[in-house]
C-alpha positions as CSV (number, residue, x, y, z in Angstrom):
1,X,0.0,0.0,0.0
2,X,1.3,3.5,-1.1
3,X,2.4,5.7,2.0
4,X,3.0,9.3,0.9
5,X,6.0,10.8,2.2
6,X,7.9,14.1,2.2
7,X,11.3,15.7,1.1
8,X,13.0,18.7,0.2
9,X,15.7,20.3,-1.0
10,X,18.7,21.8,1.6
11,X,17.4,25.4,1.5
12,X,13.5,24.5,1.8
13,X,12.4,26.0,-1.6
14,X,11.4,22.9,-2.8
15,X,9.5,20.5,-1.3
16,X,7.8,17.5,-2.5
17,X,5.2,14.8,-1.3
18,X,5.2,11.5,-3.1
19,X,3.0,8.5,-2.7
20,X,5.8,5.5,-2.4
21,X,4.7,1.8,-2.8
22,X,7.9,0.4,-0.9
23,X,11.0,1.2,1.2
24,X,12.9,-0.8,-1.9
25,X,16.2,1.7,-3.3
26,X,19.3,1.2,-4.8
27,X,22.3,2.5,-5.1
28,X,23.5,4.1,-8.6
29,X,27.3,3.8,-9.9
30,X,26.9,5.0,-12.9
31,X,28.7,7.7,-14.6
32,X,26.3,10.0,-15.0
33,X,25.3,9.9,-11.5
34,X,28.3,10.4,-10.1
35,X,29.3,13.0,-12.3
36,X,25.4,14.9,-11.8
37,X,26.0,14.3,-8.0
38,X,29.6,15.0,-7.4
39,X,29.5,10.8,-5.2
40,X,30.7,7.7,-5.8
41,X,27.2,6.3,-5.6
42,X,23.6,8.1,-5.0
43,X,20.8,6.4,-3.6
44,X,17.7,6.4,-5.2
45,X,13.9,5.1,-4.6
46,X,11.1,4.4,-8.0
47,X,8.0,6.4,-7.3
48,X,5.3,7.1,-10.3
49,X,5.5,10.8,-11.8
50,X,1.8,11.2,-11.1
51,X,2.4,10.5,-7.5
52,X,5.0,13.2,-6.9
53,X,3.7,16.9,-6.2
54,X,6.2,19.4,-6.2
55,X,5.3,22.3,-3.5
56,X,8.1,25.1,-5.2
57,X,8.7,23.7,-8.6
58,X,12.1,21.6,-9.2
59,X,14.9,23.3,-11.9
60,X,15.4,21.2,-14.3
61,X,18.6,19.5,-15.7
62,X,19.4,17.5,-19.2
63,X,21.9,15.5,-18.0
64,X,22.2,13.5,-21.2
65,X,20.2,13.0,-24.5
66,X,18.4,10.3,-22.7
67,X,17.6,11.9,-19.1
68,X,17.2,14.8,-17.2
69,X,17.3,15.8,-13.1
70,X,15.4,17.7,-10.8
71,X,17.2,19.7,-8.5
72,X,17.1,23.4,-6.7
73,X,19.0,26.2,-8.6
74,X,19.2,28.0,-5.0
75,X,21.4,25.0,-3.1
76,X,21.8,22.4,-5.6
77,X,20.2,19.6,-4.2
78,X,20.0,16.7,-6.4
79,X,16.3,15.6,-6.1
80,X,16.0,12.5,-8.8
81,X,16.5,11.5,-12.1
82,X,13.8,10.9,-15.1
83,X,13.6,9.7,-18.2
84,X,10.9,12.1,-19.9
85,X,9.7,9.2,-21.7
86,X,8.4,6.9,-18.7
87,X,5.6,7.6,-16.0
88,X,7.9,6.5,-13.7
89,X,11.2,8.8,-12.1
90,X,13.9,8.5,-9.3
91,X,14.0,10.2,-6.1
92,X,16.5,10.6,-4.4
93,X,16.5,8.5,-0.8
94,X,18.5,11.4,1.1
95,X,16.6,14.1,-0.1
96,X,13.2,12.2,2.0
97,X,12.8,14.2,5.4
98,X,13.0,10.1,6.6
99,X,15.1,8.7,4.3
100,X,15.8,5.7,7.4
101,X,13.4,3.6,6.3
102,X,14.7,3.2,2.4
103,X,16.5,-0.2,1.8
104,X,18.6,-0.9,-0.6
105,X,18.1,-3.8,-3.2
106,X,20.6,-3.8,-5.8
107,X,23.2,-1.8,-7.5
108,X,22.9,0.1,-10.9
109,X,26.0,0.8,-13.2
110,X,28.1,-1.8,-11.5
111,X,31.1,-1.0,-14.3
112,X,32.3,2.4,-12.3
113,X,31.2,1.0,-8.9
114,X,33.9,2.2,-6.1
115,X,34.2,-0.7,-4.3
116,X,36.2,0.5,-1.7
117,X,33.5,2.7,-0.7
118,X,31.2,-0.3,-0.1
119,X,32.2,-1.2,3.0
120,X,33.5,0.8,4.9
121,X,32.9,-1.2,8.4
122,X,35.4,-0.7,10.8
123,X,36.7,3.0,9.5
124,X,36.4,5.5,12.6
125,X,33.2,6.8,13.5
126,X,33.0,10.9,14.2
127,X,29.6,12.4,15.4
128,X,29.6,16.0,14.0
129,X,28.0,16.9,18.1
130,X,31.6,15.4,19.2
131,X,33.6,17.6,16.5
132,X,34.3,20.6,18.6
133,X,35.9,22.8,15.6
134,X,32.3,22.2,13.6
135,X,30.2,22.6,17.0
136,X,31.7,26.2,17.6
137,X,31.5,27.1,13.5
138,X,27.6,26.2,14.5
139,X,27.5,27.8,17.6
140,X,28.9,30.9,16.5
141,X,26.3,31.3,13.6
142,X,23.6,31.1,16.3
143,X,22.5,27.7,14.3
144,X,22.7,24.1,15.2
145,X,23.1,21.4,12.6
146,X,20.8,19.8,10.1
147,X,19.2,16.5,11.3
C-alpha cells in the first residue's frame, strides 16, 4: 500500500510529497550519477510521476540526451532522475525528510562501482555533536546542525 511521504531540498524552496509503494532503493554507480551528483554512488527510490507533487517547482537538468534531473538552482540539491519518456522517475533517498526507512536492493551501473566505498565497516566513527571545531562554526552562527 502507497504511504506518501515528504522531502525537500537543503534550502527548503522545494519540497515535495510522493505516494511511495515500498522502502525498496538502490544505489546508482553509474557515470552520469556520479558526475550529476559530485559521489561515488547516489541512492535512489522508484516512485510514479503522477504521485509526486512538487510544492516550489524543481529546476530542471538535461543530464544527457536520454535523461534529465530535478534539482534546486538556490542550493543544488540533487532531487531524482527521469527519463521524460516513462511515467515513472527516481527520487533521491537522502533528499526524503525520513530517508531511514529506504532499503537498498541492488546496485545500478556496476562497471564504475567504487568498491572500496562499499564497505566501509570498521573506518572510525566521528559524530559532528563530538567535532568541537564544527560545534563552535555552529555555535557561533547562532545555528545548530541539520538533522
Amino acid at each position: 500500500m502507497a504511504e506518501e511521504r515528504t522531502g525537500g531540498c537543503a534550502c527548503g524552496r522545494v519540497r515535495y510529497r510522493a505516494k511511495v509503494e515500498s522502502d525498496d532503493a538502490y544505489l546508482c554507480h553509474c557515470r552520469m550519477c556520479q558526475r550529476a551528483t559530485g559521489a561515488v554512488s547516489i541512492a535512489l527510490t522508484g516512485v510514479r510521476k503522477a504521485d509526486v507533487a512538487w510544492e516550489g517547482e524543481p529546476d530542471w537538468y538535461a543530464s544527457s540526451p536520454i535523461a534529465s534531473r530535478p534539482f534546486c538552482s538556490a542550493c543544488g540539491t540533487s532531487l531524482g532522475f527521469a527519463y521524460p519518456d516513462s511515467e515513472k522517475m527516481d527520487l533521491t533517498v537522502a533528499s526524503f525528510d525520513d530517508p531511514s526507512r529506504f532499503r537498498p536492493k541492488h546496485h545500478f551501473g556496476a562497471e564504475s562501482l567504487h568498491r572500496a566505498f562499499l564497505n566501509t565497516e570498521g573506518l572510525p566513527e566521528i559524530r559532528t555533536e563530538s567535532y568541537e571545531p564544527i560545534m563552535k562554526k555552529w555555535a557561533a552562527a547562532g545555528a545548530a546542525p541539520p538533522r
